[in-house]
N, CA, C and O atoms as CSV, one atom per row, in Angstrom:
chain,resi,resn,atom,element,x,y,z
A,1,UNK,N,N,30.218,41.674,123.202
A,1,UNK,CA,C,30.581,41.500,121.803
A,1,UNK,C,C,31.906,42.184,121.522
A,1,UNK,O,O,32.004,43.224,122.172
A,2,UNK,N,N,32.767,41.969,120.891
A,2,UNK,CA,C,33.668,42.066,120.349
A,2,UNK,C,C,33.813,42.021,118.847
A,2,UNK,O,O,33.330,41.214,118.053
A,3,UNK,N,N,34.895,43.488,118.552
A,3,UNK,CA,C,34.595,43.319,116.859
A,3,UNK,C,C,35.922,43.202,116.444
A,3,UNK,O,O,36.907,43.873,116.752
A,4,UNK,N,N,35.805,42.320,115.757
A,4,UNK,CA,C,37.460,41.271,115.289
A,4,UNK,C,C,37.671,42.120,113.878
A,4,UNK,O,O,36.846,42.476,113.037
A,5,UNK,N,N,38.883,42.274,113.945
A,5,UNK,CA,C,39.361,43.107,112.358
A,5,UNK,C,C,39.872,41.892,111.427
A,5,UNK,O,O,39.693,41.873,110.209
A,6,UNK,N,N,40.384,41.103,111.995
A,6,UNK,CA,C,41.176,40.160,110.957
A,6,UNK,C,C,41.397,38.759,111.827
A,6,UNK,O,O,41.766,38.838,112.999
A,7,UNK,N,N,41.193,37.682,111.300
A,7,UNK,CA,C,41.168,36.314,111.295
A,7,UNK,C,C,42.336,35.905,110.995
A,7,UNK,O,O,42.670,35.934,109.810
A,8,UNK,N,N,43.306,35.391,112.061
A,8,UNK,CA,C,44.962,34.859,111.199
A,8,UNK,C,C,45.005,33.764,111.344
A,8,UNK,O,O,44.022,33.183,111.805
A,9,UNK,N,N,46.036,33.150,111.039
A,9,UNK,CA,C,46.617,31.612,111.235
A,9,UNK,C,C,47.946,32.369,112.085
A,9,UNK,O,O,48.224,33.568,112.115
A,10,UNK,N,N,48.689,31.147,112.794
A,10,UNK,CA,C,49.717,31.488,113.848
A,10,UNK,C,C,50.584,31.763,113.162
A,10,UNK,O,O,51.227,32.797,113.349
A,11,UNK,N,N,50.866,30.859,112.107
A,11,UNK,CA,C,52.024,31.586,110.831
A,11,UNK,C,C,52.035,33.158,110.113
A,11,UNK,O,O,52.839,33.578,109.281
A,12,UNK,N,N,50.930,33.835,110.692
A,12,UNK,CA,C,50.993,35.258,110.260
A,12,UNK,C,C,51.422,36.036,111.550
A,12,UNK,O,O,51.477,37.263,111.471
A,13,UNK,N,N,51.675,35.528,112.519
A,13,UNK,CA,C,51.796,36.249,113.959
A,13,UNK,C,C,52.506,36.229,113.763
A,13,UNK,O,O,52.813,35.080,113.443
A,14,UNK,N,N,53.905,37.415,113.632
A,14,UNK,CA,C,55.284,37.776,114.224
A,14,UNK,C,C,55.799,38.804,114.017
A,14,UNK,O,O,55.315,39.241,112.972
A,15,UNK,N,N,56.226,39.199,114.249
A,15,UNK,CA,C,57.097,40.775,115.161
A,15,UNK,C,C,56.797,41.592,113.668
A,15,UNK,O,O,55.904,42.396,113.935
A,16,UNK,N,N,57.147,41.721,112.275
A,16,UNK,CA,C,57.314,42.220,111.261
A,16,UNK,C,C,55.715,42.798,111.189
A,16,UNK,O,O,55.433,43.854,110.623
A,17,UNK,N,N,54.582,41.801,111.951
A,17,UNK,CA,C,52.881,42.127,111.554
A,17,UNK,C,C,53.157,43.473,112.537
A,17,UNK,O,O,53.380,44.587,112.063
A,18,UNK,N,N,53.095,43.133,114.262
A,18,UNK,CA,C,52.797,43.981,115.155
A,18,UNK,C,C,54.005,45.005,114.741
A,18,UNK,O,O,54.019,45.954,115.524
A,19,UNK,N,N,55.120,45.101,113.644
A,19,UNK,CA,C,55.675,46.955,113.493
A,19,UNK,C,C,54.819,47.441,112.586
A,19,UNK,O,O,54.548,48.635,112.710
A,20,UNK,N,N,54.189,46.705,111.487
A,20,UNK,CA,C,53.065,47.515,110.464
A,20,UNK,C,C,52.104,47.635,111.344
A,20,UNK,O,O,51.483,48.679,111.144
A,21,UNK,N,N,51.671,46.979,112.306
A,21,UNK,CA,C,50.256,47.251,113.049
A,21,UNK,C,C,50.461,48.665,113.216
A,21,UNK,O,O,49.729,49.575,112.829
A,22,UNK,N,N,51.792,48.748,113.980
A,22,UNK,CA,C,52.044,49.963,115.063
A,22,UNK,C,C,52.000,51.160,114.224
A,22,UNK,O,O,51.893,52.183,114.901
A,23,UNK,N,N,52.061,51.395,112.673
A,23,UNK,CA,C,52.183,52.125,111.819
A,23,UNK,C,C,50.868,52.793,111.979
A,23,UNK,O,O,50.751,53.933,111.527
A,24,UNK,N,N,49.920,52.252,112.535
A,24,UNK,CA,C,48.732,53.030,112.341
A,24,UNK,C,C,48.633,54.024,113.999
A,24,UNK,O,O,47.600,54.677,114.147
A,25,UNK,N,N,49.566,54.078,114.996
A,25,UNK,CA,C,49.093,54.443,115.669
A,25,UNK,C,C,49.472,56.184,115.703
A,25,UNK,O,O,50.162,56.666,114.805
A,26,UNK,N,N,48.983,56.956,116.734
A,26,UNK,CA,C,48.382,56.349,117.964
A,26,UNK,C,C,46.845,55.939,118.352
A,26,UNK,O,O,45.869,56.104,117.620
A,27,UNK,N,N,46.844,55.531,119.294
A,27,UNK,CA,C,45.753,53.994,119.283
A,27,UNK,C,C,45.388,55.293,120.412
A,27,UNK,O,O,46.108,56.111,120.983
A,28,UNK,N,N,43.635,54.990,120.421
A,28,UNK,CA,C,42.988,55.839,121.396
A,28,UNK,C,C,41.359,55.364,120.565
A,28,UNK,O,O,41.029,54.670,119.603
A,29,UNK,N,N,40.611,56.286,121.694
A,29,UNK,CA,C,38.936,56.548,121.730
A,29,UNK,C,C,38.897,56.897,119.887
A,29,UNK,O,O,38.478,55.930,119.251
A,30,UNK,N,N,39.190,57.845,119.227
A,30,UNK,CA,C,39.114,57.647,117.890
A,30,UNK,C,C,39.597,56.425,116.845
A,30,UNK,O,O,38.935,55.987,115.904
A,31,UNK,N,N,40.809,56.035,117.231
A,31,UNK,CA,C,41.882,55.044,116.284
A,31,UNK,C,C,42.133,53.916,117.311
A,31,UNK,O,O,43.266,53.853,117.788
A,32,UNK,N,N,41.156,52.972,117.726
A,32,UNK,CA,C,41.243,51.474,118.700
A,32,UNK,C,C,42.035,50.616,117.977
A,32,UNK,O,O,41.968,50.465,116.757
A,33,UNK,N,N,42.931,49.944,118.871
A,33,UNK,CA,C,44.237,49.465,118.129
A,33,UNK,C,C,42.941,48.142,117.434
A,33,UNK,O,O,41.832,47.806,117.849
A,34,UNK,N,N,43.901,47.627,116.051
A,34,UNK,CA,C,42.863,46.580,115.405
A,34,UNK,C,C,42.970,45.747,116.231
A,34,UNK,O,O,44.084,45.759,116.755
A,35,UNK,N,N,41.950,44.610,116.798
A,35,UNK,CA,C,41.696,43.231,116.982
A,35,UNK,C,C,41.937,42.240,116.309
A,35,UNK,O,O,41.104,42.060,115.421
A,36,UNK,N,N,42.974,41.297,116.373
A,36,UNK,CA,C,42.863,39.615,116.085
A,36,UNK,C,C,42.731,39.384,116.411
A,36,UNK,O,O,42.976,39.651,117.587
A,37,UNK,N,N,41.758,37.960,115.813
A,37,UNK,CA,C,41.803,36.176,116.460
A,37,UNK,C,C,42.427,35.510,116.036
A,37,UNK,O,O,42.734,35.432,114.846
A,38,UNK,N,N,42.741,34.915,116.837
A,38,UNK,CA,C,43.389,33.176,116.573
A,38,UNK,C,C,42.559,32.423,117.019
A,38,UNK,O,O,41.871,32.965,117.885
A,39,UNK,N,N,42.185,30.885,116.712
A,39,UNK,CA,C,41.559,30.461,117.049
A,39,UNK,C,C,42.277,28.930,117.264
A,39,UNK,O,O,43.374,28.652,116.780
A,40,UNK,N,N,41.342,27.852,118.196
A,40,UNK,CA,C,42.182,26.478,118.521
A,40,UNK,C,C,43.270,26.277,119.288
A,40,UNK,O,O,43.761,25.169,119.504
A,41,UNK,N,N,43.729,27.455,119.771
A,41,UNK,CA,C,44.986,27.418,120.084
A,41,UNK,C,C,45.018,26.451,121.380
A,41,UNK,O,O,43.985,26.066,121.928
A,42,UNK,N,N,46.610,26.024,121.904
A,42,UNK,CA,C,46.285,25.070,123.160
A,42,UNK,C,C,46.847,26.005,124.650
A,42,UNK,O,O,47.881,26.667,124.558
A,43,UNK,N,N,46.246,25.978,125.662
A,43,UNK,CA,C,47.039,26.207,126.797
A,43,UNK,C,C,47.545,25.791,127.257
A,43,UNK,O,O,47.064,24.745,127.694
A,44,UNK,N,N,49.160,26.142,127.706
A,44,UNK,CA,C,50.374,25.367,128.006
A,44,UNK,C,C,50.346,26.146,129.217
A,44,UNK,O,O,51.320,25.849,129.909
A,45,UNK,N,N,49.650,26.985,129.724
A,45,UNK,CA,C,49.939,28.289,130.954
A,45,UNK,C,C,49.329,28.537,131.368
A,45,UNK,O,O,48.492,29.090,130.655
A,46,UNK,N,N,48.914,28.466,133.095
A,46,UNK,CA,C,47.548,29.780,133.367
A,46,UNK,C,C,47.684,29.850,134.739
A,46,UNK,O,O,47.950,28.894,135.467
A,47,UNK,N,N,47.461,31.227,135.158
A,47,UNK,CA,C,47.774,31.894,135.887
A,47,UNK,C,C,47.512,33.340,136.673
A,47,UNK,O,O,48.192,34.167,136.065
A,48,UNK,N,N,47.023,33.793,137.437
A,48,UNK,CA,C,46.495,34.786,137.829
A,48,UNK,C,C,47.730,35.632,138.263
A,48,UNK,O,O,48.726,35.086,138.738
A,49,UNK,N,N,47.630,37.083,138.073
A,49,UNK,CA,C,48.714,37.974,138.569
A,49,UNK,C,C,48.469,39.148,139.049
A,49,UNK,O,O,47.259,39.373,139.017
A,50,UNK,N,N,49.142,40.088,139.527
A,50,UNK,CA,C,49.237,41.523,140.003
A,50,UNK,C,C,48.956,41.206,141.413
A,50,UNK,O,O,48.678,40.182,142.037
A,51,UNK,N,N,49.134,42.498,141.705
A,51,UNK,CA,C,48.565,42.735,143.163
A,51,UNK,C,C,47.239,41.906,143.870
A,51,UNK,O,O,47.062,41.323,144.940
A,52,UNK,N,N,46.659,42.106,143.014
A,52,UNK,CA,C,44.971,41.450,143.980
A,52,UNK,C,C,44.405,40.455,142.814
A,52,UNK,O,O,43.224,40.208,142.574
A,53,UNK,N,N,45.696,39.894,142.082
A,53,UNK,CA,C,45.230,38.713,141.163
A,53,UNK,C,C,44.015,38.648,140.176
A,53,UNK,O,O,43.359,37.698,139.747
A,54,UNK,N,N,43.955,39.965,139.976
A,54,UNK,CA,C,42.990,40.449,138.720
A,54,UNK,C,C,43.130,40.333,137.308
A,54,UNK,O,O,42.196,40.388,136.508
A,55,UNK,N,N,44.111,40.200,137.083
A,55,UNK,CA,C,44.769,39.875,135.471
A,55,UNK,C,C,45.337,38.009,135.322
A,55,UNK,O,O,45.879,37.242,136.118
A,56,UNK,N,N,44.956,37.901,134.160
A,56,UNK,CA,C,45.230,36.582,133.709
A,56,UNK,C,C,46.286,36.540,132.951
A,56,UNK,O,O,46.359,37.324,132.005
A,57,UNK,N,N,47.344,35.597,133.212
A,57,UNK,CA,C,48.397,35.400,132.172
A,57,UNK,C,C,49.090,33.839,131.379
A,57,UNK,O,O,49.762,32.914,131.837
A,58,UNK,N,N,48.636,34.079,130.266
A,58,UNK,CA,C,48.330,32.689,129.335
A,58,UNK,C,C,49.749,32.499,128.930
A,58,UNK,O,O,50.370,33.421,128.402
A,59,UNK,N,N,50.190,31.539,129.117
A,59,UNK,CA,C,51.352,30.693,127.718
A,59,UNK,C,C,50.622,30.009,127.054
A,59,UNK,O,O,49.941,29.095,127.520
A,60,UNK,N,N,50.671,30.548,125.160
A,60,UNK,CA,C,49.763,29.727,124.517
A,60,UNK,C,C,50.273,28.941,123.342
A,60,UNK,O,O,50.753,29.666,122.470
A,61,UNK,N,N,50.296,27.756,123.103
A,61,UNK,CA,C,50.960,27.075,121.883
A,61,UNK,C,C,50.101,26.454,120.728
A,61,UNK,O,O,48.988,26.056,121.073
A,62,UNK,N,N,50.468,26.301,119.329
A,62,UNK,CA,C,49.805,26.334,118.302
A,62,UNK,C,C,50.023,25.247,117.588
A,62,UNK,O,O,51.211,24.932,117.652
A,63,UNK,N,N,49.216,24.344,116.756
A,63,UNK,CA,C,49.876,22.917,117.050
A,63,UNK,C,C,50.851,23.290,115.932
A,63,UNK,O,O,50.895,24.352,115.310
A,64,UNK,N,N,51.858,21.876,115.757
A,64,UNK,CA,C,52.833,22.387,114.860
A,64,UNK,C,C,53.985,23.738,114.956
A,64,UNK,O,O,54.785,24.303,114.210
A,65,UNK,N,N,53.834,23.769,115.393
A,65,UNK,CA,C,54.972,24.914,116.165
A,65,UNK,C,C,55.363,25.030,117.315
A,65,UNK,O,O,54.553,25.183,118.230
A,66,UNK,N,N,57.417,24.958,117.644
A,66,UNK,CA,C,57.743,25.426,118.237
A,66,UNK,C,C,57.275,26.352,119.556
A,66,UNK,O,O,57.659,26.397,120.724
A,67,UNK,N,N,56.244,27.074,118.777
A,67,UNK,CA,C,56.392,28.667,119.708
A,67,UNK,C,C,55.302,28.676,120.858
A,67,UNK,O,O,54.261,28.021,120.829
A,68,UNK,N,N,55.605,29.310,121.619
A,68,UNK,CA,C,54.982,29.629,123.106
A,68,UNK,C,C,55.141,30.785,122.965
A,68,UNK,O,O,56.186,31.345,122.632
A,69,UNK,N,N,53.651,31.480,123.315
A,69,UNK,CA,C,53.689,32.763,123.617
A,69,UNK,C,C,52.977,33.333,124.636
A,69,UNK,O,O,51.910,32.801,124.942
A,70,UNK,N,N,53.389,34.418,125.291
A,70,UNK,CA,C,52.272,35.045,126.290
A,70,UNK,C,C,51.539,35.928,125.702
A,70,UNK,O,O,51.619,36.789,124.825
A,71,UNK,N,N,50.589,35.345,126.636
A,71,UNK,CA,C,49.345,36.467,126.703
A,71,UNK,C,C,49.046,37.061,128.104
A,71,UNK,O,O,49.426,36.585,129.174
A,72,UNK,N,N,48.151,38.406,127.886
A,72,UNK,CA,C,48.058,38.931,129.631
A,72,UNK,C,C,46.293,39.442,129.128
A,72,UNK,O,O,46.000,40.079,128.116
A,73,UNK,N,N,45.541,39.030,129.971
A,73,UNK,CA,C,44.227,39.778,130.082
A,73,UNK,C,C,43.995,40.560,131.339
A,73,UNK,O,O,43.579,40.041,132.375
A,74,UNK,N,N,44.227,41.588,131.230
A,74,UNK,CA,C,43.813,42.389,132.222
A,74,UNK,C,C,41.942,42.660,132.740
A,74,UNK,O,O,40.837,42.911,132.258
A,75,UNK,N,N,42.520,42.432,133.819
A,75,UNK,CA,C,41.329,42.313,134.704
A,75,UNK,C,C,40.339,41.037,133.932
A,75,UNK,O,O,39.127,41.081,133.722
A,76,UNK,N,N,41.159,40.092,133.655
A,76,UNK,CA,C,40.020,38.982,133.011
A,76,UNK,C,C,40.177,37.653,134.358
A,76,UNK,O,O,39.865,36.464,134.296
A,77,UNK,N,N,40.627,38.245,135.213
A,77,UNK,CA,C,40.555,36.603,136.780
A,77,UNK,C,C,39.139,36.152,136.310
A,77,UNK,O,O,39.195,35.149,137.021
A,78,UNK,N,N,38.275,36.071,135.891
A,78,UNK,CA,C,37.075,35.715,136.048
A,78,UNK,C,C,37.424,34.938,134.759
A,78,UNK,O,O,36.393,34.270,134.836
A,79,UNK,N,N,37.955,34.507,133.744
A,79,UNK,CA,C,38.327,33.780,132.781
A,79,UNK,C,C,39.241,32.639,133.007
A,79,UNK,O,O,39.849,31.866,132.267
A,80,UNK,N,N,39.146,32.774,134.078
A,80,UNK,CA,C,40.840,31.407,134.416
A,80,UNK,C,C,39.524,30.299,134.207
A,80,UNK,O,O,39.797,29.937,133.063
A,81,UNK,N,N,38.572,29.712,134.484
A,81,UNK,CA,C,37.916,28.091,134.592
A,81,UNK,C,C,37.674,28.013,133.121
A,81,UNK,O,O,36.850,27.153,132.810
A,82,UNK,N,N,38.241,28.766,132.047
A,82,UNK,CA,C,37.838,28.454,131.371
A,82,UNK,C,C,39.377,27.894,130.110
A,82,UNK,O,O,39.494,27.383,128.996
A,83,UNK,N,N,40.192,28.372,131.129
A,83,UNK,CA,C,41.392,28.294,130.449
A,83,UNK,C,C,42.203,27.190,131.228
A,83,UNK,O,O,43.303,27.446,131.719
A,84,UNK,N,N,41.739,26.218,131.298
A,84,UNK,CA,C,42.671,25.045,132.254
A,84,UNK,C,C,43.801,24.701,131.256
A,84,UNK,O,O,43.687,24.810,130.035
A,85,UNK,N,N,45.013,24.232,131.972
A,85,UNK,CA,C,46.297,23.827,130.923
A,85,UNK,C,C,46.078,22.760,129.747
A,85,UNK,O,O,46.146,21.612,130.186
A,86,UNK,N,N,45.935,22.803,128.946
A,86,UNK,CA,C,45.594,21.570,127.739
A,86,UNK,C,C,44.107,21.713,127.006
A,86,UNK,O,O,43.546,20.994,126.179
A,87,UNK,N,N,43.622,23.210,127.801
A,87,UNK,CA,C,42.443,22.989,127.078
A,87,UNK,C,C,42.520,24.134,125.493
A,87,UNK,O,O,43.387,25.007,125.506
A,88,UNK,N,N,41.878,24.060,124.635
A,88,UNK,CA,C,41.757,24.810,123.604
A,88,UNK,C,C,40.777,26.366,123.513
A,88,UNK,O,O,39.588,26.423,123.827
A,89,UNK,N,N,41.421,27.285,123.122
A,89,UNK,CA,C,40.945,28.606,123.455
A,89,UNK,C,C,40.910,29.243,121.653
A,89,UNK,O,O,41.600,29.074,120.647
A,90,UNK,N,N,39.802,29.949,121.987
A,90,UNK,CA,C,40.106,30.704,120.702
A,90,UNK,C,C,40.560,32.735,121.487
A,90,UNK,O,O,40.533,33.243,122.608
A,91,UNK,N,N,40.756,33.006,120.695
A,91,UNK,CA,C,41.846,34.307,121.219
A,91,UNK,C,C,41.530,35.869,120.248
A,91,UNK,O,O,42.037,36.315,119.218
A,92,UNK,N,N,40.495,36.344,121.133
A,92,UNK,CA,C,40.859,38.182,120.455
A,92,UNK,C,C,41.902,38.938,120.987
A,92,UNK,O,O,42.069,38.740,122.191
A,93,UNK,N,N,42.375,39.443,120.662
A,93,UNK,CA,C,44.236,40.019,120.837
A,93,UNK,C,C,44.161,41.703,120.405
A,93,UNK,O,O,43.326,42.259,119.691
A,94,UNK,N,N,44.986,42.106,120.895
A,94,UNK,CA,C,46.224,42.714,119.594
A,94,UNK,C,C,47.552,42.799,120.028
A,94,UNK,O,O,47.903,43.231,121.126
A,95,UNK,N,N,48.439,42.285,118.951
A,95,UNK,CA,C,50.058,42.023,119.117
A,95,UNK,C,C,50.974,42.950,119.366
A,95,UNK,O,O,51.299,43.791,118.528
A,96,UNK,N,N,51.657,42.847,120.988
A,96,UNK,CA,C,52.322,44.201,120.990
A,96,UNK,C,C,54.448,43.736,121.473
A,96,UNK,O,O,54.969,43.009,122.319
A,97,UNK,N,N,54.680,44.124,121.006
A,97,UNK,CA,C,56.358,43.922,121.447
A,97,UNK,C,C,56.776,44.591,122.801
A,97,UNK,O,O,56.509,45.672,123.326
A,98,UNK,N,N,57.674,43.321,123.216
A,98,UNK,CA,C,57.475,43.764,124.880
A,98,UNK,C,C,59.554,43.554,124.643
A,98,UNK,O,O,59.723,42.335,124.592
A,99,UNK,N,N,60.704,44.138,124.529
A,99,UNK,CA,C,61.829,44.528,124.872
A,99,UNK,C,C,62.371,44.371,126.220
A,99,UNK,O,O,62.042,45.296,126.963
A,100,UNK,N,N,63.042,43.550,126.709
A,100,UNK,CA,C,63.672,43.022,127.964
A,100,UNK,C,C,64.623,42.834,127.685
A,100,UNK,O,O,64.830,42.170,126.669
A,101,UNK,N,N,65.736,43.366,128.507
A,101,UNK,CA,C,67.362,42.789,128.747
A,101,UNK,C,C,67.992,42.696,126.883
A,101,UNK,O,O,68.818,41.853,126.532
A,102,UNK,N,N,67.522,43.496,126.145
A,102,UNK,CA,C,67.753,43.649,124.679
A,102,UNK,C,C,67.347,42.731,123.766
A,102,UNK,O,O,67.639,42.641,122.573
A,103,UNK,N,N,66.583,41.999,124.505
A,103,UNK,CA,C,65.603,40.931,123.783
A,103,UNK,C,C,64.370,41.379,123.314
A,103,UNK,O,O,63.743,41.984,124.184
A,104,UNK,N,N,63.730,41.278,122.088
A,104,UNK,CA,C,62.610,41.628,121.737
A,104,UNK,C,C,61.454,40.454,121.881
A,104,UNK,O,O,61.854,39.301,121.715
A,105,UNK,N,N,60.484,40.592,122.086
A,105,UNK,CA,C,59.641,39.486,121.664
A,105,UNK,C,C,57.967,39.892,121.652
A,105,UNK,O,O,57.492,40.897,122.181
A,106,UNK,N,N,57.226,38.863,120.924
A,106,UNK,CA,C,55.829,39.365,120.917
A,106,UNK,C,C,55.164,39.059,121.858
A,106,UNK,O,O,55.689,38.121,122.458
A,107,UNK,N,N,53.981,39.485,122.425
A,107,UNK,CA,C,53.118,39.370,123.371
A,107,UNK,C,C,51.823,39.479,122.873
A,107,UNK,O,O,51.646,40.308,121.980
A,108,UNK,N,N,50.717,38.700,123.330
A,108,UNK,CA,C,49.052,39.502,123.048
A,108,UNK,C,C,48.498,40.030,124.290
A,108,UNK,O,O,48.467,39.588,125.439
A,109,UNK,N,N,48.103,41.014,123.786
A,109,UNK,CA,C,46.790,41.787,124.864
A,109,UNK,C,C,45.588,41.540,124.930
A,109,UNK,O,O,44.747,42.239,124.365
A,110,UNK,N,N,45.245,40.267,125.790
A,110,UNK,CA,C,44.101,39.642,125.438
A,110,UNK,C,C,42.929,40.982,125.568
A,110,UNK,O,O,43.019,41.953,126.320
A,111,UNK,N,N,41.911,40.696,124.652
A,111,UNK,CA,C,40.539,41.350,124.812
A,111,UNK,C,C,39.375,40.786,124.819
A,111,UNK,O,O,38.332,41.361,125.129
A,112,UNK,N,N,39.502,39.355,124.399
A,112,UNK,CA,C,38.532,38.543,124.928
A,112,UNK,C,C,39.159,37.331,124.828
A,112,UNK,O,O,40.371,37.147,124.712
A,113,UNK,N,N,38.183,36.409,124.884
A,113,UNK,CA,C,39.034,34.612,125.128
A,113,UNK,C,C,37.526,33.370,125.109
A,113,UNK,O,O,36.387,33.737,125.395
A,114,UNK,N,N,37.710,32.629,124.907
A,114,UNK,CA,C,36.399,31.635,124.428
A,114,UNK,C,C,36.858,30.446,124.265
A,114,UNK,O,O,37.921,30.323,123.656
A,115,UNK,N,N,36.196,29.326,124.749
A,115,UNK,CA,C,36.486,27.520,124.647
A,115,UNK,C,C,36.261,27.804,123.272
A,115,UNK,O,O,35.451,28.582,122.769
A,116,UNK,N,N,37.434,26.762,122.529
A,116,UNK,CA,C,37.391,27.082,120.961
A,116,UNK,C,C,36.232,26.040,120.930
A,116,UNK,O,O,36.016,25.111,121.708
A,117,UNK,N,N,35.550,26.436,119.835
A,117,UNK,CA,C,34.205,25.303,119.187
A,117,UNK,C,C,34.828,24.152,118.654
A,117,UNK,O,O,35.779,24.361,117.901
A,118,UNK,N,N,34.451,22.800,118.916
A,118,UNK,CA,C,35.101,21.269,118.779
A,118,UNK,C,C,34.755,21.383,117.387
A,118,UNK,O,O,35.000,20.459,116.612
């Protein structure tokens, strides 16, 4: 089980949410960073990674939008048959900014993942 703090639409996901998120930290055993879902979303990505291919890493797109985003579930390899490319996922998260080469951009930290309900 998983306990979801807030229910978004993809139009509330972007960089301005995850700096107020970050306002609450630091994140630990007392203060667990909050949980979102998204839900429906499509998989455009999937992929196993690290060393001994234990972590999952999603490109995920939302209909009506442009945007592609990653996701990484750590230690979730046991979630890839459920995430084939084109299929629909619903998504517990939380949104964290990942800074490369002076580029900013958002990322989710998957915490759970589920065939979205038809």
């Amino acid at each position: 089980r998983i306990t979801i703090d807030a229910q978004i639409s993809h139009k509330e996901l972007y960089i301005a949410l995850t700096q107020t998120l970050s306002t609450l930290q630091p994140f630990g055993v007392g203060n667990p960073h909050p949980v979102l879902a998204l839900k429906n979303v499509v998989v455009k990505g999937s992929r196993l990674v690290g060393a001994e291919q234990t972590h999952l890493q999603l490109q995920v797109w939302f209909d009506h939008s442009q945007a592609i985003v990653k996701a990484i579930g750590f230690s979730m390899a046991d979630q890839a048959p459920q995430v084939a490319v084109g299929s629909r996922v619903d998504l517990a998260f939380w949104p964290q900014l990942n800074t490369w080469q002076g580029r900013t951009h958002l990322d989710l930290k998957l915490v759970g993942i589920r065939k979205a309900e038809e």
